[in-house]
ROSE-4610 file (N, C-alpha, C; in Angstrom, 1 decimal, always signed):
// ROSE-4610
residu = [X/X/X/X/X/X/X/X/X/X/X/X/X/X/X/X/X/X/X/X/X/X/X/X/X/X/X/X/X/X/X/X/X/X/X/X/X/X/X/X/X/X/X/X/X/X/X/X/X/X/X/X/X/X/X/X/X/X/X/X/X/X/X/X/X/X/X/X/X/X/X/X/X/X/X/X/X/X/X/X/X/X/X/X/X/X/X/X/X/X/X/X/X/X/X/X/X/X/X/X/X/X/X/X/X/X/X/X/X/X/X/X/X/X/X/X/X/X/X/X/X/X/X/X/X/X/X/X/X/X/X/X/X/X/X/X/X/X/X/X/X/X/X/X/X/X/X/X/X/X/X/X/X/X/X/X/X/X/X/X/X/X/X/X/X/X/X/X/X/X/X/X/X/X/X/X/X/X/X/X/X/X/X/X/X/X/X/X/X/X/X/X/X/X/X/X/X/X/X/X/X/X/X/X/X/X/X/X/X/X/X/X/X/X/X/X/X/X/X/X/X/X/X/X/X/X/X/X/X/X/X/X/X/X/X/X/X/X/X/X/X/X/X/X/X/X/X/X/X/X/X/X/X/X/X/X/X/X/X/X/X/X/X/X/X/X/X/X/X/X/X/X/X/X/X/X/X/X/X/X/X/X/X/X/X/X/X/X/X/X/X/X/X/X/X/X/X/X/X/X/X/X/X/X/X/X/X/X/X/X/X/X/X/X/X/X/X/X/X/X/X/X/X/X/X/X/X/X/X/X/X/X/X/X/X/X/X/X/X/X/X/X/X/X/X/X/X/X/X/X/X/X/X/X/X/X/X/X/X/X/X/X/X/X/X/X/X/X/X/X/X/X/X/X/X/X/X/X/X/X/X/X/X/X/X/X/X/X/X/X/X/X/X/X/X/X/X/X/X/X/X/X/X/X/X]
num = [1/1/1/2/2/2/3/3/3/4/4/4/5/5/5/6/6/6/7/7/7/8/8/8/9/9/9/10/10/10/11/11/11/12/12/12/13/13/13/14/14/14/15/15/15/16/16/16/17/17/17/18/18/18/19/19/19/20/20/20/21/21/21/22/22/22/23/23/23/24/24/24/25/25/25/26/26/26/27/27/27/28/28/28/29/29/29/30/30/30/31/31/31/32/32/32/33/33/33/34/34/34/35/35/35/36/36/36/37/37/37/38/38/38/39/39/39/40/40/40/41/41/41/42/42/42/43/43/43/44/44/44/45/45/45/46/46/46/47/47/47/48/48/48/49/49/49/50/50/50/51/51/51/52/52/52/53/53/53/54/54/54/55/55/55/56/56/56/57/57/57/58/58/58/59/59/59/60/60/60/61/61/61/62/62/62/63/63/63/64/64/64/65/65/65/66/66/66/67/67/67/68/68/68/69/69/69/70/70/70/71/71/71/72/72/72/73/73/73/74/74/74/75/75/75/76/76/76/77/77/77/78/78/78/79/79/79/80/80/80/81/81/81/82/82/82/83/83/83/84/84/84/85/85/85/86/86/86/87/87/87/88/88/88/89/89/89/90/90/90/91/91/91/92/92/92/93/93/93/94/94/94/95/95/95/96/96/96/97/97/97/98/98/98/99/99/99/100/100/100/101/101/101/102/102/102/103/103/103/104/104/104/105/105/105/106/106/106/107/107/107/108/108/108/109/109/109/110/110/110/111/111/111/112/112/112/113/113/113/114/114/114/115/115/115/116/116/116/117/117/117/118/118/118/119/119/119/120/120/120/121/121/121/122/122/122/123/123/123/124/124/124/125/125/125/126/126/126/127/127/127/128/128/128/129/129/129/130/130/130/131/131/131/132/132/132/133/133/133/134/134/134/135/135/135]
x = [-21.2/-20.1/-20.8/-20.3/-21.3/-20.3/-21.2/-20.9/-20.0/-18.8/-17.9/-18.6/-18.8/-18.8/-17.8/-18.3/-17.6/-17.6/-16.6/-16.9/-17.5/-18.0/-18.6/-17.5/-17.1/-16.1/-15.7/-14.9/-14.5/-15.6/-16.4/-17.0/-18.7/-18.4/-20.0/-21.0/-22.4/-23.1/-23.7/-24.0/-24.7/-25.9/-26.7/-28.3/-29.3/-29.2/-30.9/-29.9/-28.5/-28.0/-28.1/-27.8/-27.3/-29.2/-29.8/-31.3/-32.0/-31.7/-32.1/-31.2/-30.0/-29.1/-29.8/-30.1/-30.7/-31.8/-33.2/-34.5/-34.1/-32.9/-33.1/-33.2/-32.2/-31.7/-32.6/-33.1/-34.1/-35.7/-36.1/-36.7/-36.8/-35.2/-34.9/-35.5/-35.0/-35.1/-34.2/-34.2/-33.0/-33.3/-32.9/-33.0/-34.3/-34.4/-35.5/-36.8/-36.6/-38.2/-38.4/-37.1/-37.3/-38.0/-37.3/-38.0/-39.5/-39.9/-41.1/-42.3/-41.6/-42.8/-42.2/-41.5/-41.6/-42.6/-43.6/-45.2/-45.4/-45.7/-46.4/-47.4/-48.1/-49.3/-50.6/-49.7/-50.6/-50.7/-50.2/-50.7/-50.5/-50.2/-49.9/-49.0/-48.0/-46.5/-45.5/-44.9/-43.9/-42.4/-42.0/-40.9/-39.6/-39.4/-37.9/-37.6/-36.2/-35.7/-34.8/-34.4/-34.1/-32.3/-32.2/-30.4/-29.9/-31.1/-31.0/-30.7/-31.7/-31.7/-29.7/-29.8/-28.4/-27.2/-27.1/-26.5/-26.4/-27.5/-27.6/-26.8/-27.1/-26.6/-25.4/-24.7/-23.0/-22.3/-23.2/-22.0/-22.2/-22.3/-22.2/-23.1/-22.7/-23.7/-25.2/-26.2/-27.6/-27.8/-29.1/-29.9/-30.9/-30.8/-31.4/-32.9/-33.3/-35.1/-35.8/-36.9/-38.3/-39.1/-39.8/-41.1/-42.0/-42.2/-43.2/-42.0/-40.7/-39.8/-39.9/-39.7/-39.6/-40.9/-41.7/-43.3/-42.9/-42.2/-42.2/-41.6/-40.3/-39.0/-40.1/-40.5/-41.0/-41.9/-42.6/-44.1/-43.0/-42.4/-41.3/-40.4/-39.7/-38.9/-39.7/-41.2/-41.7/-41.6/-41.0/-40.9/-41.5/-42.2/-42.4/-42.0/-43.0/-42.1/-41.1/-41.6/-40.7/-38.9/-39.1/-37.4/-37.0/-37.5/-37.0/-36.5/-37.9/-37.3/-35.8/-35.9/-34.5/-33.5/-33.4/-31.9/-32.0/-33.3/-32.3/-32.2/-32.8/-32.3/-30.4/-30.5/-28.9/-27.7/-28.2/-27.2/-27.4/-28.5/-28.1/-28.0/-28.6/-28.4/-27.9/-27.2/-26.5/-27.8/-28.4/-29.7/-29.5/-29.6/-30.0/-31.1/-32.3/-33.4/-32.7/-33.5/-33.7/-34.8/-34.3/-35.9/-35.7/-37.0/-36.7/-38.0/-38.2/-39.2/-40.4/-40.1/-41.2/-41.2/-42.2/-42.3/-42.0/-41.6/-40.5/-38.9/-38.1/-37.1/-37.6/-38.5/-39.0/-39.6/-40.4/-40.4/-39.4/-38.7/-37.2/-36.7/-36.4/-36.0/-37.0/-38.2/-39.1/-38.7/-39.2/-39.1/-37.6/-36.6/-35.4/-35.1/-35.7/-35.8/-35.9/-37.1/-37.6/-37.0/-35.7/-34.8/-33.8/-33.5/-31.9/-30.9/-30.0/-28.7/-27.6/-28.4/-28.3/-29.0/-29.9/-30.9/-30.8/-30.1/-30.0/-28.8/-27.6/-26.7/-26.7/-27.8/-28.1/-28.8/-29.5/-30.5/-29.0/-28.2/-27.6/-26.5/-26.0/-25.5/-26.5/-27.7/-28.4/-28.4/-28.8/-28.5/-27.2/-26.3/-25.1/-24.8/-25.5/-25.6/-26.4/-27.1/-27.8/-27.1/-26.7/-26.4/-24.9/-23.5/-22.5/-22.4/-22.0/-21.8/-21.0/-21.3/-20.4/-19.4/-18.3/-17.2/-16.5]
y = [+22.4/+21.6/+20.8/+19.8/+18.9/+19.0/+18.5/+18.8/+17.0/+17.1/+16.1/+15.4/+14.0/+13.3/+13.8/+13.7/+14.2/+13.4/+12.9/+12.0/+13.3/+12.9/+13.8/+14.0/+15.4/+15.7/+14.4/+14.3/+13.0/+13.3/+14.0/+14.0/+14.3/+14.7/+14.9/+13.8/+14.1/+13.1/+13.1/+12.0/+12.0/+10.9/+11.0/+10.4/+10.7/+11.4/+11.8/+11.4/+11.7/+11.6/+10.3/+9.6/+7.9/+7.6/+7.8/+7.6/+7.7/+9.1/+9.3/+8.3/+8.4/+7.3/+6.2/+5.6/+4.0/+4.0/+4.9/+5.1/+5.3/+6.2/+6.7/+5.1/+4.6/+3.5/+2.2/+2.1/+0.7/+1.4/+2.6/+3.1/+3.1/+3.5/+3.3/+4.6/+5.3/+6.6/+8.0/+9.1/+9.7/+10.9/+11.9/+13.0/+13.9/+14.0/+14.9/+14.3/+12.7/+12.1/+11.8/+11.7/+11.3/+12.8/+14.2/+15.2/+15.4/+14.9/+14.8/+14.3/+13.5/+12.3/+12.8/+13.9/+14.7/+15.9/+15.3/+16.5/+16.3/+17.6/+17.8/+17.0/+15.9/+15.6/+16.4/+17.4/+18.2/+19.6/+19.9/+20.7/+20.5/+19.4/+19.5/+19.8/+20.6/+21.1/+20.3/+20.2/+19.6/+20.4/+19.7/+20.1/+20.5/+19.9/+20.0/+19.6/+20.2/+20.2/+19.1/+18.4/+17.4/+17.8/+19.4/+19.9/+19.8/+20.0/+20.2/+18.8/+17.4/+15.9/+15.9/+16.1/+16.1/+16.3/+17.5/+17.9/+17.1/+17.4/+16.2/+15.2/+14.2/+12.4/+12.4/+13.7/+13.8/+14.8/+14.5/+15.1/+16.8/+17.8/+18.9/+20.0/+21.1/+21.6/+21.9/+21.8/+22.1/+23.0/+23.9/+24.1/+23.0/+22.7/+21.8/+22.0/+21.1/+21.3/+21.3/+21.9/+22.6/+21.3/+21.3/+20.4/+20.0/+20.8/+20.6/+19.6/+19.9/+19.6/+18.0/+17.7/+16.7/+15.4/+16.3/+15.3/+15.0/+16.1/+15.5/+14.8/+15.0/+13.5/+12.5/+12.1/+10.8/+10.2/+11.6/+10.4/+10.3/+11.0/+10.9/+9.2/+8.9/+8.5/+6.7/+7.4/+6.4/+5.7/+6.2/+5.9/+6.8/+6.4/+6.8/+8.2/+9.4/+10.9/+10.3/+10.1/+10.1/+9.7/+8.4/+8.1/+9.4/+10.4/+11.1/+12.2/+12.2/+13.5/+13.1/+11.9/+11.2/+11.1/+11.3/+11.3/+13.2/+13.7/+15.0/+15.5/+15.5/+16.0/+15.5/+14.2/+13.5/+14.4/+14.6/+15.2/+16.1/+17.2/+18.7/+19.2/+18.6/+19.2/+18.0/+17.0/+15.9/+15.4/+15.3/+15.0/+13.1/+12.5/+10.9/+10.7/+10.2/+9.7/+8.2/+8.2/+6.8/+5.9/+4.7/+3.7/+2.6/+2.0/+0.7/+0.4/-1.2/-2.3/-2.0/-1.5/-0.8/+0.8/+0.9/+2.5/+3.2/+1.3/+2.2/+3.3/+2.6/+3.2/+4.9/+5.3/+6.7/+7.1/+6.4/+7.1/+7.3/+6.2/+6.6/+8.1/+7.9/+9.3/+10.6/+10.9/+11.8/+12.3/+10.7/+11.4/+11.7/+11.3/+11.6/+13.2/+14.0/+15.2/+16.3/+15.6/+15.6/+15.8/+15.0/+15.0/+15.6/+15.9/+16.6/+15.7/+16.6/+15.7/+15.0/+15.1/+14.1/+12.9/+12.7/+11.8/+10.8/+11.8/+11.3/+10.4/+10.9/+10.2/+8.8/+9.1/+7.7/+6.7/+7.4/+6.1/+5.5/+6.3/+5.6/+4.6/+5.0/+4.0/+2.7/+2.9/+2.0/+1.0/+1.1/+0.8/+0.0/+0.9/+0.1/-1.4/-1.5/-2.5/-3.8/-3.5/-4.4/-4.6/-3.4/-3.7/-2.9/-3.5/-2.5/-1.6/-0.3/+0.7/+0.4/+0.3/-0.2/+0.8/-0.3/+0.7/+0.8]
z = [+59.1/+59.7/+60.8/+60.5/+61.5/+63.0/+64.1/+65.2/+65.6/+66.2/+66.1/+67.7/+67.6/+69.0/+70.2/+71.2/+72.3/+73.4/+74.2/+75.7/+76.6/+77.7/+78.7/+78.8/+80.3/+81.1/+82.1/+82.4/+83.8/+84.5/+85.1/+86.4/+86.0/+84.6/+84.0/+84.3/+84.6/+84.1/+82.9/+82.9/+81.3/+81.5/+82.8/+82.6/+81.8/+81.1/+80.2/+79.4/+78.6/+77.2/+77.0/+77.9/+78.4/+77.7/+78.3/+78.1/+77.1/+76.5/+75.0/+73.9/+73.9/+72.8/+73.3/+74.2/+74.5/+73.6/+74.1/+73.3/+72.4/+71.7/+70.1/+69.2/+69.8/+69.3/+69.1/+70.4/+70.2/+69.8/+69.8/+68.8/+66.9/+66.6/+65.3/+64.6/+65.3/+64.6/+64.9/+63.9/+64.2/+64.9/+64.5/+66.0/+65.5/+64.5/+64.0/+64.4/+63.7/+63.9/+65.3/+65.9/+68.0/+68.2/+67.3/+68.4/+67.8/+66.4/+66.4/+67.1/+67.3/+68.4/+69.8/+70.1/+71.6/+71.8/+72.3/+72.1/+73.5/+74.1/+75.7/+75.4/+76.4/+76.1/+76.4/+77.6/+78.2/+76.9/+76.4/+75.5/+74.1/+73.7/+72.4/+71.4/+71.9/+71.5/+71.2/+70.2/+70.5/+71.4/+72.5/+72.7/+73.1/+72.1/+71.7/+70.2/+70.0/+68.8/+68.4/+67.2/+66.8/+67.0/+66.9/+66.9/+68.8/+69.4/+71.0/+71.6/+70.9/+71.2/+70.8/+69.3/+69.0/+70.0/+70.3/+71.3/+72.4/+73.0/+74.3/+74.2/+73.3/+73.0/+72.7/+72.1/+72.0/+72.8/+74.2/+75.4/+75.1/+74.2/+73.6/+74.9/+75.3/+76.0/+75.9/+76.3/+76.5/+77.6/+77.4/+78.4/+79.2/+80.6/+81.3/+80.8/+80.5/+79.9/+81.1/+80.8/+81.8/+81.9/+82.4/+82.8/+81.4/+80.9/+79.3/+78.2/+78.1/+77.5/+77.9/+79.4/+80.0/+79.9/+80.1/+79.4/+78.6/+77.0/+75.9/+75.2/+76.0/+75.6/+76.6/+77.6/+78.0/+76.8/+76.3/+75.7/+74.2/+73.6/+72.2/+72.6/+74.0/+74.1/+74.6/+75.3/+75.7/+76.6/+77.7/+79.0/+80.4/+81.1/+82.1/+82.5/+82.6/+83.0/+83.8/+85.1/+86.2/+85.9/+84.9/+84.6/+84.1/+83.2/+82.3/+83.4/+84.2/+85.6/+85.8/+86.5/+87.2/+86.6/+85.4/+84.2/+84.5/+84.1/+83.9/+85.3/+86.2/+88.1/+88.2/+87.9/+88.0/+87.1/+86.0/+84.6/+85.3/+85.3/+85.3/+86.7/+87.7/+89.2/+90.1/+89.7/+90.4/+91.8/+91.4/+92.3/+91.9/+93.1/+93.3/+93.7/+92.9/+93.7/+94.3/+95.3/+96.3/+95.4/+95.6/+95.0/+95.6/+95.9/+97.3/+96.4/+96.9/+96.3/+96.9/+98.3/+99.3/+99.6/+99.9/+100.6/+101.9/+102.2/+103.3/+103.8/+102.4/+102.4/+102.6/+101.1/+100.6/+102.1/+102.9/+104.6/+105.8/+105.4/+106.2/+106.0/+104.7/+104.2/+104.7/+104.1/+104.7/+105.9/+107.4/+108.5/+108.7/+108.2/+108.6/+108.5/+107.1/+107.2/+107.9/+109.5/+110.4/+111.9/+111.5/+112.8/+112.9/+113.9/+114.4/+114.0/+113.8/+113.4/+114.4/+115.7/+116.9/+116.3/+116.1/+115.9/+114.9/+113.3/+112.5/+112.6/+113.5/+113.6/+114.5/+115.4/+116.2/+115.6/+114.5/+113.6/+112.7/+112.0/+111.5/+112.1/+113.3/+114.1/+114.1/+114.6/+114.5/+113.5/+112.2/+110.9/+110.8/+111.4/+110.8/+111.9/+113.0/+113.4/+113.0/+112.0/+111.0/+109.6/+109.2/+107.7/+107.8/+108.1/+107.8/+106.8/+106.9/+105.8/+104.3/+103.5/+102.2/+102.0/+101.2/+101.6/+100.1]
């Protein structure tokens, strides 16, 4: 029985599924041969399955993939690990990276880590006297 399409939940994400359907597609290939060309490069495995990609791309539940999994959809999908990190952090643990043109934003953040939440609230006052808060 084949497995019927599915919308996500209202509040689901769907960054890696969003990601994989994009690659499957402007790749041109289907779920078997996308999970074939998903091999760790660091060891040579492939890993993941063509039924698990399945799943994924139509909303259906998964286990959140490991690190080896994640090399191996990037080098299968052909995009940069890091995007592939940043779709599955978002989908499975609602994680937002930050990304700025410069390295400054990614240091704002750092030292902010850093400060009391006196501090942080006076830098953001600060801030907001330059750039109002979007609303």
């Amino acid at each position: 029985m084949a497995a019927e399409e599915r919308t996500p939940q209202r509040d689901a994400r769907t960054d890696l599924s969003d990601l994989v359907l994009a690659r499957k597609a402007k790749l041109g290939v289907g779920y078997e041969k996308l999970a074939a060309r998903c091999v760790d490069p660091e060891t040579g495995v492939q890993t993941v399955k063509g039924s698990w990609l399945h799943r994924l791309a139509t909303y259906l539940p998964v286990q959140a993939p490991e690190l080896p999994a994640l090399r191996g959809l990037a080098a299968g999908l052909q995009v940069p690990l890091g995007r592939v990190q940043d779709a599955a952090g978002a989908q499975f643990f609602g994680i937002d990276v930050v990304w700025a043109a410069s390295g400054e934003a990614r240091a704002l953040v750092e030292r902010a880590d850093r400060m009391t939440p006196e501090q942080r609230e006076q830098l953001m006052r600060l801030l907001d006297t330059f750039t109002p808060p979007s609303s």
